[in-house]
C-alpha positions as CSV (number, residue, x, y, z in Angstrom):
1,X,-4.9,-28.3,1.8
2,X,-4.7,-31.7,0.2
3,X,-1.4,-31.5,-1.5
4,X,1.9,-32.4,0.0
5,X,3.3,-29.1,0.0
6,X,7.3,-28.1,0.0
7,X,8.7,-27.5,3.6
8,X,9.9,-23.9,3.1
9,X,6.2,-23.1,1.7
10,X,4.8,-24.5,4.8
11,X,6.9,-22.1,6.9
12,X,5.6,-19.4,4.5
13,X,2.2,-20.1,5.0
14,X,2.8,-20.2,8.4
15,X,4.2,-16.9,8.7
16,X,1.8,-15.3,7.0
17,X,-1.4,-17.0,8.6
18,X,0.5,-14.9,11.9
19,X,0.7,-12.0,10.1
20,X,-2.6,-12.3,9.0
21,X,-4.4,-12.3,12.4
22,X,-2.3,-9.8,14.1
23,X,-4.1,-7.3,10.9
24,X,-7.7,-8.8,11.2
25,X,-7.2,-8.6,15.0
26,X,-6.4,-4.4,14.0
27,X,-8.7,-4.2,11.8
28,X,-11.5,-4.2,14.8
29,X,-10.0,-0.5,16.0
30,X,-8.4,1.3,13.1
31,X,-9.0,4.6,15.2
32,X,-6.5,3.5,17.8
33,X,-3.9,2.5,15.1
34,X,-0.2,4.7,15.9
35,X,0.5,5.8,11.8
36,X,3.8,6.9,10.5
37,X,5.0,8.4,7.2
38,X,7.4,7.5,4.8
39,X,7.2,10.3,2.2
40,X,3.9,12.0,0.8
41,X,0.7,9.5,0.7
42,X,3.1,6.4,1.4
43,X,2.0,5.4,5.0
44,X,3.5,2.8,7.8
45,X,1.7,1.8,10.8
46,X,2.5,-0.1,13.7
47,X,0.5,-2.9,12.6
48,X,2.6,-3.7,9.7
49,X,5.4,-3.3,11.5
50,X,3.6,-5.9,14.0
51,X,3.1,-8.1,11.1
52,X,6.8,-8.0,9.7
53,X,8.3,-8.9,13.1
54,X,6.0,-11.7,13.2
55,X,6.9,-13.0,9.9
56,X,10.9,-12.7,10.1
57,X,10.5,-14.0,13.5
58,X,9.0,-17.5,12.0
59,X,11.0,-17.3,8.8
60,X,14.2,-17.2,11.3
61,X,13.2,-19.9,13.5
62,X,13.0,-22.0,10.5
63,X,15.8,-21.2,9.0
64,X,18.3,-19.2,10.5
65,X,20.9,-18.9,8.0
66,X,18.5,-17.6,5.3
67,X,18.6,-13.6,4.4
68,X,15.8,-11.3,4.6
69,X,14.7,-8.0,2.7
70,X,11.4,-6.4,4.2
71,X,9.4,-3.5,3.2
72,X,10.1,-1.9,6.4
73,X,13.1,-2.7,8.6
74,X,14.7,-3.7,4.7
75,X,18.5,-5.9,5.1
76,X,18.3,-5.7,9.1
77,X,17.5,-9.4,9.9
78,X,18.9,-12.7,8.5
79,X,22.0,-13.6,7.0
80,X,24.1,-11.1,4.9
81,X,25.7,-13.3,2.4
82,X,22.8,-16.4,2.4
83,X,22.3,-17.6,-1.5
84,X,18.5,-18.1,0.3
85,X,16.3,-14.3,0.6
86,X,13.0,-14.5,2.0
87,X,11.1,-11.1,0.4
88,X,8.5,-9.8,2.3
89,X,5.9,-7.1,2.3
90,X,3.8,-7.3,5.3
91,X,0.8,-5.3,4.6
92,X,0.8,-4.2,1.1
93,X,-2.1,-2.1,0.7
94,X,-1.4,-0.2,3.8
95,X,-3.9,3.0,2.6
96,X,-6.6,0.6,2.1
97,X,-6.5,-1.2,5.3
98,X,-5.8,2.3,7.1
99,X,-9.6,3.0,5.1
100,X,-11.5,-0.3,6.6
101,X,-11.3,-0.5,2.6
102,X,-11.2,-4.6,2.0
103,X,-8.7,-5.1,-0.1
104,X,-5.1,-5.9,1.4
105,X,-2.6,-9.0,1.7
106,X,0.4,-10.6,3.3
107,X,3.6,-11.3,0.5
108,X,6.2,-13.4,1.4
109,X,8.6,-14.8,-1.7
110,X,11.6,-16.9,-0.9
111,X,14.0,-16.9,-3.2
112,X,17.3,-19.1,-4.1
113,X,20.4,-17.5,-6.6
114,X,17.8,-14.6,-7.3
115,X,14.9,-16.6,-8.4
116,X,11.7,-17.2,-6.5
117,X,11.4,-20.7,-5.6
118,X,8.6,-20.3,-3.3
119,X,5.5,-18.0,-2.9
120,X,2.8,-16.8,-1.1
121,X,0.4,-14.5,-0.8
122,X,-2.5,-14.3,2.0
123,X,-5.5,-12.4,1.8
124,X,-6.8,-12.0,5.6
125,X,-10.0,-10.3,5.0
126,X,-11.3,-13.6,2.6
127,X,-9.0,-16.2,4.3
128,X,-8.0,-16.3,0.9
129,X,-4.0,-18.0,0.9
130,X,-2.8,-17.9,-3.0
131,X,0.6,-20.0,-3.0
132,X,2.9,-21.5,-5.3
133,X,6.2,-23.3,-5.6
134,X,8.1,-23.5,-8.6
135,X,7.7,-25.9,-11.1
136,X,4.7,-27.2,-8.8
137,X,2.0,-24.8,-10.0
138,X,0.4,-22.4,-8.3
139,X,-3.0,-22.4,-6.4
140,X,-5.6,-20.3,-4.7
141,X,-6.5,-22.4,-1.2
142,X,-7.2,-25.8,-2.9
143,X,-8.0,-24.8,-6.7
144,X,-5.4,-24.7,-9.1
145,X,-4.8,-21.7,-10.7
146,X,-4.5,-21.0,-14.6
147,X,-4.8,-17.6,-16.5
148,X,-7.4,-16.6,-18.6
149,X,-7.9,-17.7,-22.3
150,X,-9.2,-14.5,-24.0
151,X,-7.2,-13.6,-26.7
152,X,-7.7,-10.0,-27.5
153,X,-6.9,-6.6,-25.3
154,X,-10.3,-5.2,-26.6
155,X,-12.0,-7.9,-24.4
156,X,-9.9,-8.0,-21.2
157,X,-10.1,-6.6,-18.2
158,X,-6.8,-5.3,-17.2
159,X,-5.7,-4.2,-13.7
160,X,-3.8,-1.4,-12.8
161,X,-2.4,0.9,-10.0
162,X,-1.6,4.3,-10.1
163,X,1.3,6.2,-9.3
164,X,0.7,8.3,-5.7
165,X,4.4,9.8,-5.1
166,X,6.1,12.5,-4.8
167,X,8.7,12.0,-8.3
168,X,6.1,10.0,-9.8
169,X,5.9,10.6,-13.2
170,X,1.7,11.2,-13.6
171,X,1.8,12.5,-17.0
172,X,3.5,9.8,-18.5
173,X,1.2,7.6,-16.4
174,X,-1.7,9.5,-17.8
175,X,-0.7,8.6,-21.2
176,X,-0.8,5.0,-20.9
177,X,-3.6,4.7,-19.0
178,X,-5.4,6.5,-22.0
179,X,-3.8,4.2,-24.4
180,X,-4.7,1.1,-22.5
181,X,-7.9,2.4,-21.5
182,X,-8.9,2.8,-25.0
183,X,-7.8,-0.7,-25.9
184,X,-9.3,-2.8,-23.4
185,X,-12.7,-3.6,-22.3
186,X,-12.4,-2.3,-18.1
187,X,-9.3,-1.0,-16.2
188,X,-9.7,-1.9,-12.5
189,X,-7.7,0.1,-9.4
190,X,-8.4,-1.8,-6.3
191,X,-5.0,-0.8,-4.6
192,X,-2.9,-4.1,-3.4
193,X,-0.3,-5.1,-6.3
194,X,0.7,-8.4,-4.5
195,X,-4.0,-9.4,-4.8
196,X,-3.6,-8.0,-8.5
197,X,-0.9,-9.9,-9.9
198,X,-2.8,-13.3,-7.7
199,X,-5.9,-12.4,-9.7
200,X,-4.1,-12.1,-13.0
201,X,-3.1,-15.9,-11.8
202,X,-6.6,-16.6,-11.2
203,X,-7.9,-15.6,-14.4
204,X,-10.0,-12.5,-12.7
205,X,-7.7,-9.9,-14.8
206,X,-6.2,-10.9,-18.6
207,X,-3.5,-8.6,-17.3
208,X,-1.9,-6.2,-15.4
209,X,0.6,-3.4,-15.4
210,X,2.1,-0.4,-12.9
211,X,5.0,1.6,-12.2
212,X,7.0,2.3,-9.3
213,X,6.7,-1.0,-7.4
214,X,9.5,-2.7,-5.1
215,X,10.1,-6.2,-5.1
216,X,8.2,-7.4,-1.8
217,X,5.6,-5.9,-4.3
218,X,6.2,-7.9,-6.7
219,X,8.0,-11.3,-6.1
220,X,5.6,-13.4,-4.6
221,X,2.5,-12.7,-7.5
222,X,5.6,-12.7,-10.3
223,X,5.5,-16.8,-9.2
224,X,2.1,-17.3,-8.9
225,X,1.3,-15.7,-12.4
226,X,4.3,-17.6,-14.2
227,X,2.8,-21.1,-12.2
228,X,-0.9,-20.6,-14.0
229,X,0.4,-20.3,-17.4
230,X,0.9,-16.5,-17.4
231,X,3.8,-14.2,-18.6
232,X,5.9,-11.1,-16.9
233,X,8.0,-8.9,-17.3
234,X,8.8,-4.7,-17.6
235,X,6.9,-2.8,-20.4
236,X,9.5,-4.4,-23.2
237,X,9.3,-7.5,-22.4
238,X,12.5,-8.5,-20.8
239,X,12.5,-10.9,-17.6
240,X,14.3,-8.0,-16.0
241,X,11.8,-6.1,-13.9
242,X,11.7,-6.6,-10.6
243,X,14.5,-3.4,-9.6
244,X,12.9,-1.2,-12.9
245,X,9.9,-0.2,-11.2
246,X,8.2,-1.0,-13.9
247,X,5.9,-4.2,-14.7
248,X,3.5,-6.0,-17.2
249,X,1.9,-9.1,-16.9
250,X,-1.4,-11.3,-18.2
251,X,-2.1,-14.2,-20.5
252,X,0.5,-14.8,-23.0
253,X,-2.0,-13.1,-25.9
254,X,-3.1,-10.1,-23.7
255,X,0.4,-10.2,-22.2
256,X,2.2,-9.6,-25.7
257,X,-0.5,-6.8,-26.6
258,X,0.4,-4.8,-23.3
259,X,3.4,-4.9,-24.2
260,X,3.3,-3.4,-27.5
261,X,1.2,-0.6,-26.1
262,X,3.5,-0.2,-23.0
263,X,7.0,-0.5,-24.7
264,X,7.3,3.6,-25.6
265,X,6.9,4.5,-21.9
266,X,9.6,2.0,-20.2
267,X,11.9,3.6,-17.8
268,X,14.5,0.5,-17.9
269,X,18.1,1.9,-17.3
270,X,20.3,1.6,-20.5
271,X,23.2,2.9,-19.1
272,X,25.3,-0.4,-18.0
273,X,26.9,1.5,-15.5
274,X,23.5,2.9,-14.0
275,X,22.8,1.5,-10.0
276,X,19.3,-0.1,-9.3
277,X,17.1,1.9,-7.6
278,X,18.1,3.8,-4.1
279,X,15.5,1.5,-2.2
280,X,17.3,-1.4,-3.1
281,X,20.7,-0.4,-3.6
282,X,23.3,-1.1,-0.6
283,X,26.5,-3.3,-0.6
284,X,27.0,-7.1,-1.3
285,X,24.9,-8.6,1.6
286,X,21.5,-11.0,0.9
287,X,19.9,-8.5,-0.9
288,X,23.0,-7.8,-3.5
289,X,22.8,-11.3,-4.0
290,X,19.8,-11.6,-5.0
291,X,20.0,-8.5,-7.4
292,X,23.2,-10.4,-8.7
293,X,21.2,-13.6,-9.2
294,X,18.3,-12.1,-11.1
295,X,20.5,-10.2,-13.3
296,X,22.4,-13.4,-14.1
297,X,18.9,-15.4,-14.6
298,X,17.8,-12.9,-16.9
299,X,20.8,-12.9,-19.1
300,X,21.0,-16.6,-19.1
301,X,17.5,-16.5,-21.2
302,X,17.7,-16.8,-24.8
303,X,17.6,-12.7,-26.8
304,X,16.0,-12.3,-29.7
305,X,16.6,-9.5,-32.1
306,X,13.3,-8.3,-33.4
307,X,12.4,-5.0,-31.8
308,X,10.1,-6.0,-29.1
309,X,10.9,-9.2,-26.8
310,X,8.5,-11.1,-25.3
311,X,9.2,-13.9,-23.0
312,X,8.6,-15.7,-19.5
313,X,10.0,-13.9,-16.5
314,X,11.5,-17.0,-15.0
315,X,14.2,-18.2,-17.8
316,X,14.6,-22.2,-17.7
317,X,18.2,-22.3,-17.8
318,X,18.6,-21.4,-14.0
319,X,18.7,-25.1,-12.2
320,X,16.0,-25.3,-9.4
321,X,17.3,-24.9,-5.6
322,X,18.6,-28.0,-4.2
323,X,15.6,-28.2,-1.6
């Protein structure tokens, strides 16, 4: 890489470079893989929990007083009360890589006061490292990344992911994917969220959307996408997605056309005294802060009153960390 980049990135890439070969190294043997179950069709393996200790284990070295919240062992590592959270998902795309099925990646999102600061996101199967640090841009090994410039839905090529869960609402799901299908010119289904929202970066998809996500699913690509000139946010357009399980995102035309087609189906709470989802809901530790400091991000951005808001997921108001 030619540019100077950010310390904290470096430790980043770093990390996820480890992670990385300990899941090509797997790859050679999937047979003799030990795999666990977290509910119906949502898999863990020992590699990605391999992968995670790796990771937290180089993100700590670094910085020992940062917090961490991982797909897997969640708020056990790191600081409890750090204004710095390092969010991390491992192997996302476990079924894939479980399937010798190419497409998988390494997230790892650090971010300040609720906001990400500093992203990346390693595919290991292409040596592919996407990475981006606010206000910086974001980049895909040395290229810089920018979004795509089509300007209608009917000629894009949106990705997607379905919903696989046990509670999952398919029929709703159903319904939009009919709606969208109809509108666009090719949905796409490869099955990694943190590659999808990269390639919406990249310009590979005009946009993307999918429900029931966590935020190591999301954090890192929500960075990359708003660094290359792209938009996100939940199906109405609000900067407030990443604990809704719901999310949008593409060029700012195809962007605002998803969201008009997307907007009857949100599930974002209404009810003020409603708790974010169970996954991410325990006591004031790292992770409450960082809840805390998105929630106060997105209501520092400016509202408008028409019935549908659209608007960049990161709002400008919220200072930079002092890195």
């Amino acid at each position: 890489m030619s540019q100077a980049l950010h310390p904290m990135l470096n430790v980043a890439i770093k990390a996820a470079r480890l992670a990385g070969s300990i899941i090509n190294r797997a790859a050679l043997d999937l047979e003799i893989i030990k795999v666990g179950s977290k509910g119906p069709n949502d898999f863990v393996s020992e590699v990605d929990r391999a992968a995670e200790q790796a990771i937290i284990g180089t993100l700590l070295e670094a910085y020992p007083g940062h917090g961490i919240l991982a797909e897997e062992s969640g708020r056990e590592h790191g600081a409890r009360h750090s204004d710095y959270v390092w969010i991390i998902d491992p192997l996302d795309g476990t079924t894939n890589f479980l399937h010798g099925f190419p497409v998988y990646a390494v997230s790892i999102a650090l971010a300040y006061r609720g906001v990400v600061q500093q992203a990346v996101v390693y595919d290991p199967t292409r040596n592919d490292l996407y990475f981006a640090s606010k206000g910086r841009g974001a980049f895909l090994n040395d290229r810089r990344l920018r979004v795509s410039k089509r300007l209608r839905i009917a000629d894009a090529l949106i990705g997607t992911g379905f919903p696989f869960r046990k509670g999952d609402n398919f029929k709703r799901y159903v319904k939009m994917f009919e709606e969208v299908m109809q509108s666009c010119a090719g949905l796409r289904r490869p099955g990694a969220a943190a590659l999808d929202l990269c390639y919406v970066a990249a310009g590979c998809y005009d946009g993307f959307f999918e429900t029931g996500l966590s935020p190591w699913d999301i954090a890192a690509g929500s960075l990359m996408i708003t660094e290359a000139g792209g938009l996100i946010g939940n199906f109405t357009g609000e900067s407030d997605y990443l604990y809704q399980r719901e999310v949008v995102a593409g060029n700012p035309k195809v962007y605002g056309q998803l969201v008009q087609i997307l907007a009857p189906y949100t599930r974002v709470i209404s009810d003020e005294h409603a708790a974010a989802p169970a996954a991410a809901a325990p006591a004031p530790d790292a992770t409450q802060a960082f809840v805390e400091g998105a929630a106060a991000a997105a209501a520092t951005a400016p509202v408008k009153k028409a019935p549908l808001r659209v608007r960049k997921a990161a709002p400008g108001k919220v200072e930079d960390a002092p890195m």
